[in-house]
C-alpha distance (Angstrom), angle and dihedral (degrees) to the residues before:
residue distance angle dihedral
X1 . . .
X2 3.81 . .
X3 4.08 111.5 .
X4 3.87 84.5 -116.9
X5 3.83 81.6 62.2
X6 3.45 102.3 50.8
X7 4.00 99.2 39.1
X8 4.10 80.1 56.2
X9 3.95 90.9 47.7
X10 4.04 87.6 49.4
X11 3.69 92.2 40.7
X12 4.01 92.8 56.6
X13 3.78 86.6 44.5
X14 3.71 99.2 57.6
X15 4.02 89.5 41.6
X16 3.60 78.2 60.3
X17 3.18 106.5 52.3
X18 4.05 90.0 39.6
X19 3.26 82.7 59.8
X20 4.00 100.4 50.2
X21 3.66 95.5 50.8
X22 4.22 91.0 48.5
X23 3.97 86.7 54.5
X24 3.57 90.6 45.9
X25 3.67 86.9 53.6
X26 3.38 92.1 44.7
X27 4.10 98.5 57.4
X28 3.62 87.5 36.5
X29 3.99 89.2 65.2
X30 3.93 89.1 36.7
X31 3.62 86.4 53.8
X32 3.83 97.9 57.6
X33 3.57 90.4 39.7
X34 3.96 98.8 58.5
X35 3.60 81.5 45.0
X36 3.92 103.2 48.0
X37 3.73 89.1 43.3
X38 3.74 110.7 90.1
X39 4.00 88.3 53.2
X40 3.71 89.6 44.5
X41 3.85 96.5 46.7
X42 3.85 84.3 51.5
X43 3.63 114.5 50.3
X44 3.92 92.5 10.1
X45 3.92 129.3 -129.7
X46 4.16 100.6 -72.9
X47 4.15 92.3 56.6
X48 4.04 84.7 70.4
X49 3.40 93.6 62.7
X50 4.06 101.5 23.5
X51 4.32 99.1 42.9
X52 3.35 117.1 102.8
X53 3.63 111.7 -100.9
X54 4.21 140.3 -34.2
X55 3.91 98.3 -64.5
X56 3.77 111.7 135.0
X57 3.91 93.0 173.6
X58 3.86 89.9 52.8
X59 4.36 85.0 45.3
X60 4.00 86.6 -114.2
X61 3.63 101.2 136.1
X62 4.41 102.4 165.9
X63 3.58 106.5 164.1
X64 4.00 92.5 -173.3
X65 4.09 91.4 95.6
X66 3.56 91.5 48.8
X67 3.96 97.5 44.1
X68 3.77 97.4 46.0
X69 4.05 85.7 50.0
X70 3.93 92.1 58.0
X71 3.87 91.5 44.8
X72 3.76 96.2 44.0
X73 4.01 94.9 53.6
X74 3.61 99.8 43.9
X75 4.05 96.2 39.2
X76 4.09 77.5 51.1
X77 4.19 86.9 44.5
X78 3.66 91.4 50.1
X79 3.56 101.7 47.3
X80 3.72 89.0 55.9
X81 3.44 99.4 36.4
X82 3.87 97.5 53.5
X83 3.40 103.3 59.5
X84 4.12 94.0 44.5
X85 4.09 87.4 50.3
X86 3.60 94.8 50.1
X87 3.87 96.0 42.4
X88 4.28 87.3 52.1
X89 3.43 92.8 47.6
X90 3.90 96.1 52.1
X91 4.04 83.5 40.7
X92 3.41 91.4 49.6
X93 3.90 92.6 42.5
X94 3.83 107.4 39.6
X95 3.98 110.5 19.2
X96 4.17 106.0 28.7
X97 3.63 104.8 79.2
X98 3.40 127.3 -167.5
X99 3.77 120.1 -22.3
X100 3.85 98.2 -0.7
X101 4.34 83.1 57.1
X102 4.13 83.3 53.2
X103 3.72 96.4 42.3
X104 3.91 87.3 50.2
X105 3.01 96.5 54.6
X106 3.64 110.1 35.3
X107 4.73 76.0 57.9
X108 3.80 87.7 59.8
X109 3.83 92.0 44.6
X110 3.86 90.0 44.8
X111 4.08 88.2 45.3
X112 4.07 93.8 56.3
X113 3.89 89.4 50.9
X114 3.88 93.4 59.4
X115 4.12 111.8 108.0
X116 3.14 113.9 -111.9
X117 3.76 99.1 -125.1
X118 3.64 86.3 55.2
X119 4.07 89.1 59.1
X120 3.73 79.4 40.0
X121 4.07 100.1 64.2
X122 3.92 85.8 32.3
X123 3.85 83.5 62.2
X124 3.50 96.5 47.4
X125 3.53 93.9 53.9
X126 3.72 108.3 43.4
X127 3.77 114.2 13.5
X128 4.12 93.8 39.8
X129 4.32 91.4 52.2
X130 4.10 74.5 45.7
X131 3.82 93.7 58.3
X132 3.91 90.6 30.9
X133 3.73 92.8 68.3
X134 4.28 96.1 49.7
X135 3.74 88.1 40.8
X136 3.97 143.7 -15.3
X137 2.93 143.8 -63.9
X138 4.15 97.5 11.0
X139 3.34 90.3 -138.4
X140 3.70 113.0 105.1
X141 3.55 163.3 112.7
X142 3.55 92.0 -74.8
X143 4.36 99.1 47.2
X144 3.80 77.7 45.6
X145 3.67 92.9 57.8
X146 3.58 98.3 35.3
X147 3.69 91.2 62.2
X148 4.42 92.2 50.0
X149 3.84 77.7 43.1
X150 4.13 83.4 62.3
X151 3.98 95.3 34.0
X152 3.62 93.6 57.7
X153 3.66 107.2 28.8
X154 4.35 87.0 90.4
X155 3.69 90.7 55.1
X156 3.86 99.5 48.7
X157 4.42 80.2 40.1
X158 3.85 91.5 48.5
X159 3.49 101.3 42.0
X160 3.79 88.6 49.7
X161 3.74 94.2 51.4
X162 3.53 94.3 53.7
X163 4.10 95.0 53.0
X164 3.60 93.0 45.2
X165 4.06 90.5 52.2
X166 3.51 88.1 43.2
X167 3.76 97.5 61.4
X168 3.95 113.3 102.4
X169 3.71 124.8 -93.5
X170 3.55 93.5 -118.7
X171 3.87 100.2 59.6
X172 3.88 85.2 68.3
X173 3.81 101.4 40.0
X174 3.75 89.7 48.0
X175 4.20 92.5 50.7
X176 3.95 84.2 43.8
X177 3.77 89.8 50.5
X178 4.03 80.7 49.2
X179 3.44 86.1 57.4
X180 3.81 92.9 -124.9
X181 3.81 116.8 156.1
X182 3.76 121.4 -117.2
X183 3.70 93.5 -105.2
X184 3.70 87.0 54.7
X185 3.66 90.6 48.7
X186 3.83 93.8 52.3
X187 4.16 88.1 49.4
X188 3.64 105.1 41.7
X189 3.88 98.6 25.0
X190 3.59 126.7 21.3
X191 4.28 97.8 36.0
X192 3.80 97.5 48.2
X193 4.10 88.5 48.0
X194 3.34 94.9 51.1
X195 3.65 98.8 36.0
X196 4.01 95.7 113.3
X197 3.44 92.5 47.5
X198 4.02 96.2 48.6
X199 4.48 80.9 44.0
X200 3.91 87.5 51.5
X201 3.91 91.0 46.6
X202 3.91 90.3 52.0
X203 3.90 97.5 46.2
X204 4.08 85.6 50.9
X205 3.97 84.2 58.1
X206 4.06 98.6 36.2
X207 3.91 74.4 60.3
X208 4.02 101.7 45.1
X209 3.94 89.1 46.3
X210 4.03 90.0 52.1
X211 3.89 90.1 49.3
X212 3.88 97.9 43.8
X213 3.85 113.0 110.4
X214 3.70 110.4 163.9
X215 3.57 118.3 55.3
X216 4.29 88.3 33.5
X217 3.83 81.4 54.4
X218 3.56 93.4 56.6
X219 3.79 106.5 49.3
X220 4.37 102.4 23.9
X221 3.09 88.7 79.6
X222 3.73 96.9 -127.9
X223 3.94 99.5 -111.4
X224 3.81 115.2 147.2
X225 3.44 100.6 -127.1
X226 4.17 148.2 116.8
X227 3.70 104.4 -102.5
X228 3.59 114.2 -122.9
X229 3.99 99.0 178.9
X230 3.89 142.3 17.2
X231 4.48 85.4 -95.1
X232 4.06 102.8 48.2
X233 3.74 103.4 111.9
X234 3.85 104.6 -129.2
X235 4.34 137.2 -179.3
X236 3.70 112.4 -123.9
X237 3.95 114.5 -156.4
X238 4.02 98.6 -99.7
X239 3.79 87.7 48.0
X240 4.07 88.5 56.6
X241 3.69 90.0 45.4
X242 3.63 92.3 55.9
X243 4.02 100.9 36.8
X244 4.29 94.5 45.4
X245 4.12 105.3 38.6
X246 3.20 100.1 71.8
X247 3.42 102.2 66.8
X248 4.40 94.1 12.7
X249 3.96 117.7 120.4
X250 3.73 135.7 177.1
X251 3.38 115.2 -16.0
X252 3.52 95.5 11.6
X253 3.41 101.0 45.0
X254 3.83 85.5 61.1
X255 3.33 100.9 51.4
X256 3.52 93.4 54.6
X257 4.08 81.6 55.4
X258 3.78 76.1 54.5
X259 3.70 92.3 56.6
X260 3.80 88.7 51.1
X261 4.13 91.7 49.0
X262 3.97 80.9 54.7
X263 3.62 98.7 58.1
X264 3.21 98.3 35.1
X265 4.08 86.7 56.3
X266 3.89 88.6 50.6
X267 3.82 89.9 56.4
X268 3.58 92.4 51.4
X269 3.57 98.5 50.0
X270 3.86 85.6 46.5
X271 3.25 94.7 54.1
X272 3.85 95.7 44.0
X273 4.31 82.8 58.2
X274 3.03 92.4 47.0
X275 4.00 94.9 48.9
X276 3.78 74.7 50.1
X277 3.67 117.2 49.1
X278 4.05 80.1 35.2
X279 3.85 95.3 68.8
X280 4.02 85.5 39.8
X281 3.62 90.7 53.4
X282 4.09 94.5 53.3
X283 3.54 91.8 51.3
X284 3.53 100.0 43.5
């Protein structure tokens, strides 16, 4: 088979599969849209974020509480976990040699294969006491964000890693022949070529920490609220999901396909920014 051949064969393929995973998306949205629709086509999109509270018993179904929750703890998780992924993967990278570089990162690899429910009870038994003693009840926004901070911190770390190794030889033997010094390498050099990659490797977490539903479960505290501070327990959307379907019918088992129409939504339109601000980053 001539090379022309099989990059045609492997071009057809990945079309394919393209197009699998778009009409997977597709029915996926369809499906919490038929769902969603008989709680919609009664009270109407603008009561979910205009009622007055979380009461599905009462027909209140605001989602506001709920969605400011899951942006507040992983906007908090991402702040903290970007700048202790980056600085691992330019330890790991630059100033571990040899086995300590290995050991590194075989840790972070090890550390992103860790359920999340056991990060979860881990949380609930040493960083909520933690919180508990500067102010009750330990269970928070911030112990909830903490623990994304520590589920996504190995794929902002790894992600990293593997731009900075991919950056050609010559970029560093021509700064060395510039007699630049490593820390100027790593500032002038190595960060703004690999900035897309490091922005695509933070938008893959923004969207792990909005989808995790376990180990947030465990130590938010699961209180419907607005969060006013870093220690009000709150209930982000996946936590709701999980806690309510079970036992959830009619009108509230609907809205909770609401909830999932929601996040879905926010995923989209963080992926379309980060489409976005991606192709602005590579040109700029």
């Amino acid at each position: 088979m001539s090379p022309s051949a099989r990059d045609a064969r492997l071009l057809r393929w990945l079309a394919f599969a393209a197009g699998l995973a778009s009409a997977v998306l597709i029915l996926i949205v369809l499906f919490l849209m038929q769902e969603s629709w008989p709680v919609i086509a009664r009270y109407g999109l603008v009561h979910f974020v205009s009622a007055r509270g979380w009461h599905p018993t009462e027909g209140t179904f605001n989602l506001v509480p709920m969605l400011a929750a899951s942006a507040a703890t992983s906007a908090l998780a991402i702040a903290l976990a970007t700048p202790l992924g980056v600085a691992a993967a330019i330890f790991s990278r630059f100033y571990a040699a040899g086995i300590v570089g290995r050991l590194l990162h075989w840790v972070i690899v090890l550390l992103a294969g860790i359920p999340s429910v056991v990060l979860g009870l881990w949380g609930l038994t040493v960083i909520v006491p933690l919180i508990l003693k500067v102010a009750p009840p330990g269970t928070s926004l911030l112990a909830g964000s903490l623990i994304l901070a520590l589920m996504i911190l190995p794929t902002i770390a790894l992600t990293t890693e593997a731009a900075l190794a991919s950056l050609p030889s010559a970029y560093g033997i021509g700064a060395a022949a510039l007699g630049l010094s490593r820390e100027a390498i790593i500032i002038n050099i190595a960060i703004p070529a690999t900035k897309a990659s490091i922005f695509a490797g933070v938008m893959l977490a923004s969207a792990r920490a909005l989808g995790e539903t376990m180990a947030v479960l465990m130590v938010s505290g699961n209180v419907v609220q607005l969060p006013k501070s870093l220690f009000d327990p709150v209930r982000t959307l996946t936590a709701n999901i999980a806690l309510e379907m079970a036992y959830a019918t009619g009108d509230h088992r609907a809205s909770l396909f609401v909830s999932g129409l929601a996040l879905t939504a926010v995923v989209l339109a963080l992926a379309a920014v980060a489409r976005r601000s991606g192709g602005q980053v590579v040109h700029a």
